[in-house]
N, C-alpha and C positions, 0 to 999 in steps of 0.2 A: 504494500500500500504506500511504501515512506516511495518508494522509486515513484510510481504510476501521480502521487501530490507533484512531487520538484518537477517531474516533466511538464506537469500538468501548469504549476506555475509559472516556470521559465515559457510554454507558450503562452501565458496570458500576460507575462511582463509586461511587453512592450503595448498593451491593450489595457486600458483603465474601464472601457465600456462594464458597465453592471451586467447588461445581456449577456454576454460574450462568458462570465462568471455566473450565470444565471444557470445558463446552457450546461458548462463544465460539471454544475454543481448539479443537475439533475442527471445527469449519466444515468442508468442501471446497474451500470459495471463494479460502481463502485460497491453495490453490497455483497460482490463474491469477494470483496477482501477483507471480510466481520469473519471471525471465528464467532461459532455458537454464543460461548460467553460474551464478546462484543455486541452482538445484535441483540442479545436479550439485555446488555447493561443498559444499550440504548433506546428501548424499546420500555425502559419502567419511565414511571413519573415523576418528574422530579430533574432527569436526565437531561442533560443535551440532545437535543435532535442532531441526527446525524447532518441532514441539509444543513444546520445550523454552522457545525464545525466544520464544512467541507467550504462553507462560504467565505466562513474566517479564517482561515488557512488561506483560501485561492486570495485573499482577497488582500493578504497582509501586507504589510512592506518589510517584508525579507525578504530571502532566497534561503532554500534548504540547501546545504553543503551536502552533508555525511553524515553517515552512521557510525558509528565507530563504538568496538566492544573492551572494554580494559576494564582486570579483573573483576568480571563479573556482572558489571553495569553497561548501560547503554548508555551512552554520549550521541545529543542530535548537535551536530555542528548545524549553524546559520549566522548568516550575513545580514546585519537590519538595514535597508534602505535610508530609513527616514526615526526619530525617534519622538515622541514616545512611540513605542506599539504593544500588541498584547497577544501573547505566548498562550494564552487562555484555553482556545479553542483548541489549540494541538495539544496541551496535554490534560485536554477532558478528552481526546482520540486515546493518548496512549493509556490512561486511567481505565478507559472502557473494556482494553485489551487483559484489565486485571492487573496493570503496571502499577507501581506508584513513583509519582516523580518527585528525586528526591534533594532536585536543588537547581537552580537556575542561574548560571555562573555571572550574568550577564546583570540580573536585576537583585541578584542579591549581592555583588558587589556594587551597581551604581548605590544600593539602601545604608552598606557599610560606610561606602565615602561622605553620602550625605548624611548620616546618623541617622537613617532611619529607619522604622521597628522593621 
């Protein structure tokens, strides 16, 4: 799923159009990449809709770099565009998959530099 989002983003970079991100986001495709427990985390109340984070994602100002696995965790490298922005929607993706994410290198040092909680 993490490959089939960056492709999907890098072609909608240079495209700001909402439609264009409309379209992406309603694909079908994208539900053969839920494992059982993702569709059913996404499918309670309460949850994210799946359109929801596929919107925020396509729709963010970054780029997804890589995956990358060191002992034992997953590392999502990304590149921000523009700041602020909100990492929000991707990991109510990875949480869905039964992850937990367990730090954010990027906003919990800009919190340290500015003192905040």
């Amino acid at each position: 799923m993490y490959a089939k989002l960056a492709i999907t983003m890098q072609a909608l970079a240079n495209s700001n159009e909402e439609s264009k991100i409309g379209h992406a986001v309603l694909r079908a495709e994208w539900i053969d990449f839920l494992s059982e427990q993702a569709f059913s985390h996404l499918t309670d109340e309460g949850s994210w809709r799946l359109e929801d984070i596929l919107h925020g994602i396509l729709s963010a100002e970054y780029e997804l770099k890589e995956i990358v696995f060191l002992d034992g965790q997953g590392h999502i490298r990304y590149k921000p565009w523009a700041f602020p922005f909100s990492l929000d929607p991707l990991k109510a993706l990875i949480e869905a998959f039964g992850l937990e994410v367990c730090g954010d290198t990027f906003w919990d040092g800009y919190c340290r530099l500015n003192g905040l909680p």
